[in-house]
N, C-alpha and C positions, 0 to 999 in steps of 0.2 A: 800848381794845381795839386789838390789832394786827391789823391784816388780811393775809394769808397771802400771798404775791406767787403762790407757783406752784401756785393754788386747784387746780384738774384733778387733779394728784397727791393733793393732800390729799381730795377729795372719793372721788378711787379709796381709798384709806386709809380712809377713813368705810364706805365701805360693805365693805371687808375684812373691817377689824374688826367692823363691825355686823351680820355674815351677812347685808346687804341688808335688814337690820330696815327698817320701815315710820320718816316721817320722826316720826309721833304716836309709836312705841314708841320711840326716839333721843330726843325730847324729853320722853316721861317720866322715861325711865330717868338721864337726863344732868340736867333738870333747867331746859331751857333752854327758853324759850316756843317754840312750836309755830309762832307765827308769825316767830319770827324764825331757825331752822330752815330752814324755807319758802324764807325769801329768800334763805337762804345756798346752800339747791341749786340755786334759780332763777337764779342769780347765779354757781354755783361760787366760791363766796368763804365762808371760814371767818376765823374769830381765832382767834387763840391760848388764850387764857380757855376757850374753847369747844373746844377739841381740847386739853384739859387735863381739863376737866370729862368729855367724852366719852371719852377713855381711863381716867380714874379710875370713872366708871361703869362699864365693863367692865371691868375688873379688869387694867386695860394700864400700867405702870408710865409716869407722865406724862413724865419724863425721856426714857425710850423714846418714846415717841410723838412729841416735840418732833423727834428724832435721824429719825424715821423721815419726818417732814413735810419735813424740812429747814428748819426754822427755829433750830434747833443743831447743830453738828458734834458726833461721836462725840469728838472732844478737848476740847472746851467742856462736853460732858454728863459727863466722867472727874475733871474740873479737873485732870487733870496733861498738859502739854506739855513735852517735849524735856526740856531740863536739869531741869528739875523736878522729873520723873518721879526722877532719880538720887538726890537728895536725901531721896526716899523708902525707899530702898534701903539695908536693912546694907552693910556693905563686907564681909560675909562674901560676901554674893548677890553684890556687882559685882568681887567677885574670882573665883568663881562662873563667871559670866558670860563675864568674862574668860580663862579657861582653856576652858570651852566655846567660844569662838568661832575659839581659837588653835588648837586640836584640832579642830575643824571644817574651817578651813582646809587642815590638813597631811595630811588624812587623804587620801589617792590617790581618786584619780574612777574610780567603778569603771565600766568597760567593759560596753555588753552581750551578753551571753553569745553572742548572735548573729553578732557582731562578727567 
């Protein structure tokens, strides 16, 4: 089990998603003993396991949850970084791309009308 470094955040998260459900209605519905629940808010300390199992019991897509605890970057939860990302891409889109961003450039900054 990994324990959570920035517990505080993740406990506020718990109870967001859990509408401040009771810690007996979190550990039915997640599946996790009741006493060991317990310790984790008496402690503010979660794992990971457990803020997987508790977003997949409410219906919170775990990858999300991970991204939102901070124990994954939103680039680590995508798996595409930087060049990578290109690779995925027709050369129709990054040619695309490429003329949207040249045309973006040239286009005059428009003033406001107040001006």
């Amino acid at each position: 089990m990994n324990n959570i470094s920035d517990s505080n955040n993740h406990i506020d998260w718990l109870r967001e998603i859990t509408h401040d459900d009771s810690i007996n209605k979190i550990s039915q519905q997640a599946s996790i003993p009741y006493a060991t629940l317990y310790k984790r808010f008496k402690s503010n300390e979660l794992a990971t396991d457990e803020i997987i199992a508790i977003a997949r019991s409410y219906g919170i897509n775990p990858v999300e949850a991970l991204v939102k605890t901070n124990i994954i970057s939103d680039e680590e939860a995508s798996g595409v970084r930087g060049d990578n990302a290109l690779r995925l891409c027709s050369i129709e889109s990054i040619a695309h791309e490429i003329v949207r961003r040249d045309n973006e450039k040239t286009q005059p900054v428009k003033q406001p009308e107040n001006a």
